[in-house]
Biopython code that builds the backbone (N, CA, C, O; Angstrom):
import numpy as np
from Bio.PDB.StructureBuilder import StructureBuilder

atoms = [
    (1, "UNK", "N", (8.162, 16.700, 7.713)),
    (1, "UNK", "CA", (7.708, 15.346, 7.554)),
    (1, "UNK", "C", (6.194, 15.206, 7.537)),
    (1, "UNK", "O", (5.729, 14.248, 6.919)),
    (2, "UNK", "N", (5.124, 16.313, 8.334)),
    (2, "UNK", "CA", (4.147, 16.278, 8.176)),
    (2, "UNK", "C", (3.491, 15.785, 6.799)),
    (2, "UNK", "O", (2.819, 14.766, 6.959)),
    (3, "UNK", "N", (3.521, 16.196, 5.679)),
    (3, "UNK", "CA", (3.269, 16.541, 4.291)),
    (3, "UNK", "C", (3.565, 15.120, 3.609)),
    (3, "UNK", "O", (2.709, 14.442, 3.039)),
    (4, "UNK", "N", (5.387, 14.663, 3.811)),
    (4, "UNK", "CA", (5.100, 13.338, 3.192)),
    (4, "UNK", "C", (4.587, 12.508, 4.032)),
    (4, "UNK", "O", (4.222, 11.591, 3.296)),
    (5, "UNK", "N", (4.260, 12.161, 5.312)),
    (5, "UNK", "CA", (3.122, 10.885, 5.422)),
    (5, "UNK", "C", (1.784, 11.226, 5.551)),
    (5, "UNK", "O", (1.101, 10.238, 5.820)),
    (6, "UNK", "N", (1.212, 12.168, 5.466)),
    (6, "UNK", "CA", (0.406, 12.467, 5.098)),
    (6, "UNK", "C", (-0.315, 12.740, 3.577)),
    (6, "UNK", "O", (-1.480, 13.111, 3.431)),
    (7, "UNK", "N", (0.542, 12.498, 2.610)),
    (7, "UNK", "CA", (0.222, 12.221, 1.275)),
    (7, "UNK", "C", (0.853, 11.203, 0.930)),
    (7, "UNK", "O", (1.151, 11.210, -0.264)),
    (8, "UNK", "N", (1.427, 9.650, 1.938)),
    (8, "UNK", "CA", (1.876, 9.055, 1.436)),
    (8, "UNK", "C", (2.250, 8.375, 0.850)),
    (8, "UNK", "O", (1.962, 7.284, 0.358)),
    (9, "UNK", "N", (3.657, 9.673, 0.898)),
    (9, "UNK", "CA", (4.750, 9.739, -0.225)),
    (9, "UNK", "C", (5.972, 9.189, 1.119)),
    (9, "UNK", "O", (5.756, 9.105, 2.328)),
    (10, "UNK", "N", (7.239, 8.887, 0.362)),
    (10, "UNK", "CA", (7.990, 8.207, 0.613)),
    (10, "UNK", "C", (9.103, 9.350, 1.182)),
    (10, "UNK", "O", (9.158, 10.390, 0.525)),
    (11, "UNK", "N", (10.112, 9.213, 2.514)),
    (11, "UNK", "CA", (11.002, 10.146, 2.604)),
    (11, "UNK", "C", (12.176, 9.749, 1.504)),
    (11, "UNK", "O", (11.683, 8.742, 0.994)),
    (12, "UNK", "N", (13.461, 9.970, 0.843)),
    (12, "UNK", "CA", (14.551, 9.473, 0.511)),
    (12, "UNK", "C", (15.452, 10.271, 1.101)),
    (12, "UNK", "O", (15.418, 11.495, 1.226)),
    (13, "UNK", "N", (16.494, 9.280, 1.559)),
    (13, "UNK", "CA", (17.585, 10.269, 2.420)),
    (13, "UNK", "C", (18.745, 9.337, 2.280)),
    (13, "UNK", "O", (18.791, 8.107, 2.232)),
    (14, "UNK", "N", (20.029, 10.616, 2.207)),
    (14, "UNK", "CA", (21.304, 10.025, 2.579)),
    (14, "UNK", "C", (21.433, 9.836, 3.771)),
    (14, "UNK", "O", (22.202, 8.937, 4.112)),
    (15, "UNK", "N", (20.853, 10.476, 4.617)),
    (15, "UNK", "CA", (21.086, 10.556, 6.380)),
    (15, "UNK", "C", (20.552, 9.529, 7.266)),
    (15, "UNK", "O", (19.380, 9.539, 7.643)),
    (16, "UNK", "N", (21.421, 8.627, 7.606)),
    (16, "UNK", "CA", (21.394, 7.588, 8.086)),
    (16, "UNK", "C", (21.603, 7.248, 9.692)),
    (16, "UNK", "O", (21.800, 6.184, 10.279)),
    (17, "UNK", "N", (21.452, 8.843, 10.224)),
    (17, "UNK", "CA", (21.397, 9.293, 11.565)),
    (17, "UNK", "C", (20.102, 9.272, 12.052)),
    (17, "UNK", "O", (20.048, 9.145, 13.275)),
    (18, "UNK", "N", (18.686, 9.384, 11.282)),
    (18, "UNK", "CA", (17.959, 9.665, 11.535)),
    (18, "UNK", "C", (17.157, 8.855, 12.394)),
    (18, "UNK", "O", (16.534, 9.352, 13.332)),
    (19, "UNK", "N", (17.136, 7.725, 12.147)),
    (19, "UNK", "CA", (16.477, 6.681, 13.325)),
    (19, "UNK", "C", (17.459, 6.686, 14.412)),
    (19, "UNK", "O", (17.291, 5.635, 15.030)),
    (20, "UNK", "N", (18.288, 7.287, 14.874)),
    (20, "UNK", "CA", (18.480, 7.450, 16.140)),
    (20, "UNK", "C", (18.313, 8.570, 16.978)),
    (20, "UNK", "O", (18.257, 8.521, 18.207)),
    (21, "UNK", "N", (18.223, 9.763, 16.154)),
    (21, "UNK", "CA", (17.587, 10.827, 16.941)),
    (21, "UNK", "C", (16.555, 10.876, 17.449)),
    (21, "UNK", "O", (15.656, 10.396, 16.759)),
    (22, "UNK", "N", (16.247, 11.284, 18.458)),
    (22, "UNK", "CA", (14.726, 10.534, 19.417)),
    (22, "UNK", "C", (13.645, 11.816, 18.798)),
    (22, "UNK", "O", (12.484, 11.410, 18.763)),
    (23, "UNK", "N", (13.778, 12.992, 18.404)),
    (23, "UNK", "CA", (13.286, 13.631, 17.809)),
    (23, "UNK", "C", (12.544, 13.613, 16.829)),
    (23, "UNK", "O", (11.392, 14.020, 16.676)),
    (24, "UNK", "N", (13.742, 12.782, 15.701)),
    (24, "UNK", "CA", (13.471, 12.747, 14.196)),
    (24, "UNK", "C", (12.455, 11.501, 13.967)),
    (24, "UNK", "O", (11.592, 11.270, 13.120)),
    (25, "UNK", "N", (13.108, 10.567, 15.485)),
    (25, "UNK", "CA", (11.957, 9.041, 15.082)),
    (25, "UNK", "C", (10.591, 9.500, 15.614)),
    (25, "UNK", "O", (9.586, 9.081, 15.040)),
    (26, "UNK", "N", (10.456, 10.448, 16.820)),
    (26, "UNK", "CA", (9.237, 10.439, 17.061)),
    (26, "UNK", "C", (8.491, 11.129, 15.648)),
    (26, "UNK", "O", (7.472, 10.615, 15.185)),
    (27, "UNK", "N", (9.090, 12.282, 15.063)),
    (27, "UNK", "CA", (8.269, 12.796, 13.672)),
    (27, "UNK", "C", (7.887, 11.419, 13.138)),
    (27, "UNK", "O", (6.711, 11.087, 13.286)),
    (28, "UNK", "N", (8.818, 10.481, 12.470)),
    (28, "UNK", "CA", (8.676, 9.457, 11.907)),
    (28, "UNK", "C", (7.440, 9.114, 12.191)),
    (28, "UNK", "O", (6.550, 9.470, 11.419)),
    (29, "UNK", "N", (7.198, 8.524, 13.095)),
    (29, "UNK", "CA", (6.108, 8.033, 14.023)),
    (29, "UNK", "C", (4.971, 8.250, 14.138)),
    (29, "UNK", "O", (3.899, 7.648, 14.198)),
    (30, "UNK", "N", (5.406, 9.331, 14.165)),
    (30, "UNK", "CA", (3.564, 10.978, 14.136)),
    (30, "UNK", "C", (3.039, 10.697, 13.255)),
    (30, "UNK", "O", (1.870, 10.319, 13.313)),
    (31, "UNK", "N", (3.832, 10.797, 11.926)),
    (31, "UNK", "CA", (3.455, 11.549, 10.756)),
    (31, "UNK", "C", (3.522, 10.300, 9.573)),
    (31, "UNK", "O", (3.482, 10.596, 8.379)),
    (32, "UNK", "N", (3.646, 8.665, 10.102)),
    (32, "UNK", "CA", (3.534, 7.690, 9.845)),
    (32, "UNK", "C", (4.379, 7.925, 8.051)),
    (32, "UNK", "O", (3.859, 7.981, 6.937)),
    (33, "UNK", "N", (5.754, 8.007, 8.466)),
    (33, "UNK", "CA", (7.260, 8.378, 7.191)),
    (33, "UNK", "C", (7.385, 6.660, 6.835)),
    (33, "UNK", "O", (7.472, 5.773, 7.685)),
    (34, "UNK", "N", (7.372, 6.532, 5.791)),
    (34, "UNK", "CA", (7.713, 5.651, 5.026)),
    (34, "UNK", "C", (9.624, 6.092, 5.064)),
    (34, "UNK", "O", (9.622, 7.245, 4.633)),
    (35, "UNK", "N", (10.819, 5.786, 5.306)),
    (35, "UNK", "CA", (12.130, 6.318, 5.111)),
    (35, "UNK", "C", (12.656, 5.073, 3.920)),
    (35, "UNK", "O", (12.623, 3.842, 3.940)),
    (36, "UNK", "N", (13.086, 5.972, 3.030)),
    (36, "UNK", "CA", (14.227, 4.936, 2.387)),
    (36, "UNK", "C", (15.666, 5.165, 2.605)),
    (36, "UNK", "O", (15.941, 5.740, 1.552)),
    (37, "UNK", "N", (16.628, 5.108, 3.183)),
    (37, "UNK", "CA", (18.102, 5.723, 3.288)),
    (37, "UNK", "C", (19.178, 5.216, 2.427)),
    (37, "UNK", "O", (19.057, 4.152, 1.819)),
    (38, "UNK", "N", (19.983, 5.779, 2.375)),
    (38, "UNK", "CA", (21.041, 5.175, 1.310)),
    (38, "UNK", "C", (22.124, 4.787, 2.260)),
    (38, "UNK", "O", (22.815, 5.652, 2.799)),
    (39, "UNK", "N", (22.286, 3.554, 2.474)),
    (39, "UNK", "CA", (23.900, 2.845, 3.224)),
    (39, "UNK", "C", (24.848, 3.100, 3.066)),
    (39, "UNK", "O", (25.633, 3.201, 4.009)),
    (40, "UNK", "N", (25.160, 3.293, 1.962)),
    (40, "UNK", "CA", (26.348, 4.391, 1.936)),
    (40, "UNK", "C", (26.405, 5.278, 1.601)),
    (40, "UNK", "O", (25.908, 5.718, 0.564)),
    (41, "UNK", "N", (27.253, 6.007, 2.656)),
    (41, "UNK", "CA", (27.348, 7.659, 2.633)),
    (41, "UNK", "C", (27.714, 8.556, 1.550)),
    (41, "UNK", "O", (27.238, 9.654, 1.261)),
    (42, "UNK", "N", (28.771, 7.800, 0.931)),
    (42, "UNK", "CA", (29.742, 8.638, -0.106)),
    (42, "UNK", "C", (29.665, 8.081, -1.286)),
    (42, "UNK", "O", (30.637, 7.562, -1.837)),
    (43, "UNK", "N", (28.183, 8.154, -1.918)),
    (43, "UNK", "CA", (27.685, 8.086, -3.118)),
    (43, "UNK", "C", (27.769, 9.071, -3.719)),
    (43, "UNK", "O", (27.434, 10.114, -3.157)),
    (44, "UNK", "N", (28.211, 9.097, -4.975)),
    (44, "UNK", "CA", (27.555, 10.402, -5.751)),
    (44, "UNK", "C", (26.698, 10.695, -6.583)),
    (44, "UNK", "O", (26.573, 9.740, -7.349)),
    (45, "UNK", "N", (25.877, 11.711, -6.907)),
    (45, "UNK", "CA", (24.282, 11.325, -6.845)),
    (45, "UNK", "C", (24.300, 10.617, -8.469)),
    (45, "UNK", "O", (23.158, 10.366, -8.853)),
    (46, "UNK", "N", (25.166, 10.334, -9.259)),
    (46, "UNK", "CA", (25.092, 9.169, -10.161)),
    (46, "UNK", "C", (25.235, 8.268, -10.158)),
    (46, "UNK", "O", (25.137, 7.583, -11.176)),
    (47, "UNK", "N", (25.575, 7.760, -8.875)),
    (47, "UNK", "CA", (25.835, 6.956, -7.989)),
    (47, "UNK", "C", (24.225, 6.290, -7.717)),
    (47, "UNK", "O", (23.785, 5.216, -8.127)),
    (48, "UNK", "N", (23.735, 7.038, -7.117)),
    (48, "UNK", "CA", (22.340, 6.957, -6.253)),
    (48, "UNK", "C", (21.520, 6.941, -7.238)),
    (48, "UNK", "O", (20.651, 6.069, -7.249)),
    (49, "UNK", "N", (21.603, 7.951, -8.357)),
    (49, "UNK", "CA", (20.626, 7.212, -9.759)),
    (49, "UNK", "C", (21.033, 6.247, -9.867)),
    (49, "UNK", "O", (20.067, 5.626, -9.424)),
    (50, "UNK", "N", (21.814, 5.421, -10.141)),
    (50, "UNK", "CA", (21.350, 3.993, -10.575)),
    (50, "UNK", "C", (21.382, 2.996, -9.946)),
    (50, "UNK", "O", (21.401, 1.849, -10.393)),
    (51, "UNK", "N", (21.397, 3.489, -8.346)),
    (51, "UNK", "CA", (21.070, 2.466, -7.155)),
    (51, "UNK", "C", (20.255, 2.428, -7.043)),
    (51, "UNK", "O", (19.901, 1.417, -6.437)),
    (52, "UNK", "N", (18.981, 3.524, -7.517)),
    (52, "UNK", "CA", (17.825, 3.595, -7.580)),
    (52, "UNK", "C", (16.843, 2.832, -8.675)),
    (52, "UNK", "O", (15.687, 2.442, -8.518)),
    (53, "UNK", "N", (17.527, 2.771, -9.599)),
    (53, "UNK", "CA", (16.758, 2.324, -10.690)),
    (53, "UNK", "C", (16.736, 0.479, -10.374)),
    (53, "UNK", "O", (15.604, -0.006, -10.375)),
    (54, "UNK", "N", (17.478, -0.139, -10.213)),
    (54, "UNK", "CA", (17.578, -1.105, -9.028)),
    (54, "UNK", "C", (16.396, -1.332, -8.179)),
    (54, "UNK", "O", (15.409, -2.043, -8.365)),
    (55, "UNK", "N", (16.753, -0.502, -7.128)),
    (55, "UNK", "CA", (15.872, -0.478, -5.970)),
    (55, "UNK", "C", (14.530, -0.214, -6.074)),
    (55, "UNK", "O", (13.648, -0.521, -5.273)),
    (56, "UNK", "N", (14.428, 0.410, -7.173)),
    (56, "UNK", "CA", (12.681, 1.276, -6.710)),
    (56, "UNK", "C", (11.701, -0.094, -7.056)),
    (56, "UNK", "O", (10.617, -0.142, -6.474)),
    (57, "UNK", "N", (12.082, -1.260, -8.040)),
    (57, "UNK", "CA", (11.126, -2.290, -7.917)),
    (57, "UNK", "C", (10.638, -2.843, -5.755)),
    (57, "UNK", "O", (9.624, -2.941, -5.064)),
    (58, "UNK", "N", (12.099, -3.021, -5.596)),
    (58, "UNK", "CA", (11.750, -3.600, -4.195)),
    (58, "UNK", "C", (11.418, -2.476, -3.114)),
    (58, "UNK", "O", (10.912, -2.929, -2.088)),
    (59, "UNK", "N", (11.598, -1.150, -3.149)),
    (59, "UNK", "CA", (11.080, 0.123, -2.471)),
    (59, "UNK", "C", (9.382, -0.243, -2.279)),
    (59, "UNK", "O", (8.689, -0.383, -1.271)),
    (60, "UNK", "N", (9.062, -0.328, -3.843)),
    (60, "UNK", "CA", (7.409, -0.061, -4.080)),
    (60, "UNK", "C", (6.985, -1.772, -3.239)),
    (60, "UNK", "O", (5.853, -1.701, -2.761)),
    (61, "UNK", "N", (7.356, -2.556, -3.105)),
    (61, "UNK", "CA", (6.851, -3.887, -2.912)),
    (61, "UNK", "C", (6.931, -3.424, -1.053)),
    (61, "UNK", "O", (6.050, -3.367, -0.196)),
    (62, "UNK", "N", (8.423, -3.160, -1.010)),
    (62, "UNK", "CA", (8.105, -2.944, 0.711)),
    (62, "UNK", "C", (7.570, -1.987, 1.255)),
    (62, "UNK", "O", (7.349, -1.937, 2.466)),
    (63, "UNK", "N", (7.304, -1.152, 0.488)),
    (63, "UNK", "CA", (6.432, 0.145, 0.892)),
    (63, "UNK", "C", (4.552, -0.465, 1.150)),
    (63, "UNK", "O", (3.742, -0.255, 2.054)),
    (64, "UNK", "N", (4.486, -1.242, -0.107)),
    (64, "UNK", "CA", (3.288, -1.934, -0.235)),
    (64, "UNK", "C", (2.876, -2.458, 0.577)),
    (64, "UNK", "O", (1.676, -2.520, 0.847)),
    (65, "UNK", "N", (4.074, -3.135, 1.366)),
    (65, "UNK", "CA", (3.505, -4.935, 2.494)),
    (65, "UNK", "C", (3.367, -3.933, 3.701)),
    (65, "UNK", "O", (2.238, -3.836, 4.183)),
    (66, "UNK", "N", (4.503, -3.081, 4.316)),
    (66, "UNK", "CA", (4.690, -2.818, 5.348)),
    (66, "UNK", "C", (3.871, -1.300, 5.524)),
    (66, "UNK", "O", (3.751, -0.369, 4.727)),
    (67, "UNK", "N", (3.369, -1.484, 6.919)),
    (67, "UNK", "CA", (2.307, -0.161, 7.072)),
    (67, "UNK", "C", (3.572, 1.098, 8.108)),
    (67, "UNK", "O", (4.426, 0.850, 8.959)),
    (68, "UNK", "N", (3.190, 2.163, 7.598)),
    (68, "UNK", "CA", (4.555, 2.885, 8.352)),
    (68, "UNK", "C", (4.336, 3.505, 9.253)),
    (68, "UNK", "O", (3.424, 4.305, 9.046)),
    (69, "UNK", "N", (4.881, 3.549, 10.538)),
    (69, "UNK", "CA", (6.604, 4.170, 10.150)),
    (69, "UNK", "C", (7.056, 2.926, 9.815)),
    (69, "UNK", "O", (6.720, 1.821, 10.241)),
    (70, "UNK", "N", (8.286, 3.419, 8.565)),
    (70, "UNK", "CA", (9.097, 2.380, 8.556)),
    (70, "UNK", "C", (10.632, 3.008, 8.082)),
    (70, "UNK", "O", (10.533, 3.763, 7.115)),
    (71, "UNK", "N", (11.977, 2.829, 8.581)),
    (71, "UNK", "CA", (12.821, 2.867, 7.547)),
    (71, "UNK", "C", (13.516, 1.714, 7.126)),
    (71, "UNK", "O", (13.708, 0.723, 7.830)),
    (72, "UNK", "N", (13.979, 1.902, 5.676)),
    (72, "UNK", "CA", (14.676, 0.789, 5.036)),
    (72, "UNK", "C", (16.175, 1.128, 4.468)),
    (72, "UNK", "O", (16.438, 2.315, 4.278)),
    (73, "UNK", "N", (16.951, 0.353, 4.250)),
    (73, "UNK", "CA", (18.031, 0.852, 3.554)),
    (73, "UNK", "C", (18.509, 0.330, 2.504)),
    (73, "UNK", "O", (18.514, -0.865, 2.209)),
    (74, "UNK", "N", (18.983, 1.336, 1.831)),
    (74, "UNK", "CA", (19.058, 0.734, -0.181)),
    (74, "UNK", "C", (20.736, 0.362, 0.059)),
    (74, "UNK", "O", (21.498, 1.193, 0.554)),
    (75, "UNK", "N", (21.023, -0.508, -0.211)),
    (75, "UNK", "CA", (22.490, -0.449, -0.555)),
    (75, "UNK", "C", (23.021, -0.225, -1.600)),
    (75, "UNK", "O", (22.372, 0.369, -2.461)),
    (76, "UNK", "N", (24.701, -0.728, -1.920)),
    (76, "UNK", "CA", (25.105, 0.177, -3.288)),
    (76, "UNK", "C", (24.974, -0.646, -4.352)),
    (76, "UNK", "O", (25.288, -0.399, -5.516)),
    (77, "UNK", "N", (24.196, -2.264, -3.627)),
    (77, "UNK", "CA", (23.902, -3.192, -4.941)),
    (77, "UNK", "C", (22.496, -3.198, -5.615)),
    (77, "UNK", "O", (22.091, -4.052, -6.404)),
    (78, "UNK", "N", (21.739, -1.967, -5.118)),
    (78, "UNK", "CA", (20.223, -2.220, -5.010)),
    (78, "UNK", "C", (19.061, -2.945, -4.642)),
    (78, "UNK", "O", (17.935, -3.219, -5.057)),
    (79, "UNK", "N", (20.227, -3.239, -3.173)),
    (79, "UNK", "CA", (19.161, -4.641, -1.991)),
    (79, "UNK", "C", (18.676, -3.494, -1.324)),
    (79, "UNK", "O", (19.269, -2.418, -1.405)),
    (80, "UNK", "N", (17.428, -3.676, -0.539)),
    (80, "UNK", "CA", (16.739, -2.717, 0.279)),
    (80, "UNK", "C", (16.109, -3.901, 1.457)),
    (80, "UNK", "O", (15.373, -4.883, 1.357)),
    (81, "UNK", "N", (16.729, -3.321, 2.435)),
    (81, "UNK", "CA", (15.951, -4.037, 3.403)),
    (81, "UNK", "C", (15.616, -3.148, 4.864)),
    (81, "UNK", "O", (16.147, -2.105, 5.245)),
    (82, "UNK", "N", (14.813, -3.756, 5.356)),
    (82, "UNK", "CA", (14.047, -2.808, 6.889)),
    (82, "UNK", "C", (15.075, -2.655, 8.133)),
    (82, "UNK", "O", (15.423, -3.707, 8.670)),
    (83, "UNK", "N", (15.467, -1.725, 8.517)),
    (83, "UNK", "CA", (16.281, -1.431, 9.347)),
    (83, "UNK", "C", (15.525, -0.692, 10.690)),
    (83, "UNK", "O", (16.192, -0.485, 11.703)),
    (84, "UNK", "N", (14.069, -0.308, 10.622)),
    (84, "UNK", "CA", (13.398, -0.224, 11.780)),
    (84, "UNK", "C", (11.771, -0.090, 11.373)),
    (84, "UNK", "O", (11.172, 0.289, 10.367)),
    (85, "UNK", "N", (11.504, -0.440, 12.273)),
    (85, "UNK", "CA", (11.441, -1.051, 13.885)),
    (85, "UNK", "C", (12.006, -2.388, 12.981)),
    (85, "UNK", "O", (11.722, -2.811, 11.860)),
    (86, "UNK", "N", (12.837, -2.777, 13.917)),
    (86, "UNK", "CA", (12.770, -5.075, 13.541)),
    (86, "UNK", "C", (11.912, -5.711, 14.085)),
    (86, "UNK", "O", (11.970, -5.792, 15.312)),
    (87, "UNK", "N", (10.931, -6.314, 13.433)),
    (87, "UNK", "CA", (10.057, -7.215, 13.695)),
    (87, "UNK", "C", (10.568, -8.678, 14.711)),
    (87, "UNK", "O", (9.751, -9.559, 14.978)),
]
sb = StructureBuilder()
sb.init_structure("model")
sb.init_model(0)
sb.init_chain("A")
sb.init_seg("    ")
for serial, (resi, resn, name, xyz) in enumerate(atoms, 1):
    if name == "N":
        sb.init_residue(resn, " ", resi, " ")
    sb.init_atom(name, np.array(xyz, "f"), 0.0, 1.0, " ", f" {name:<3s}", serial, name[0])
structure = sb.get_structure()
């Protein structure tokens, strides 16, 4: 995680465990991770292409406003919204 917030760049992940591991959030944290996750699990990744193509308008806007750490989650309609920290 060092590498992407430090050139930041954005994480993308299916793993939706990750803000609860006290481990993985402190990296988050450190290394100031932008996370995008995918809400549902059992996408398949043609699936996730075109949840993406969707999403990446509102990715880049909340990536923009919000200073990180942050994670968000894409759903399978291409809504993305902040799932941590909650304001």
């Amino acid at each position: 995680m060092p590498k992407v917030g430090a050139n930041g760049w954005v994480l993308l992940t299916a793993d939706k465990r990750i803000r609860y591991n006290f481990l993985e959030k402190q990296a988050l944290k450190e290394h100031a991770v932008r996370e995008f996750v995918f809400a549902s699990g059992n996408m398949s990744g043609e699936d996730m292409g075109a949840v993406l193509e969707l999403a990446i308008p509102k990715m880049r806007r909340l990536a923009r406003k919000l200073e990180p750490p942050f994670v968000a989650a894409i759903t399978r309609k291409g809504e993305v919204y902040l799932r941590w920290p909650k304001g």
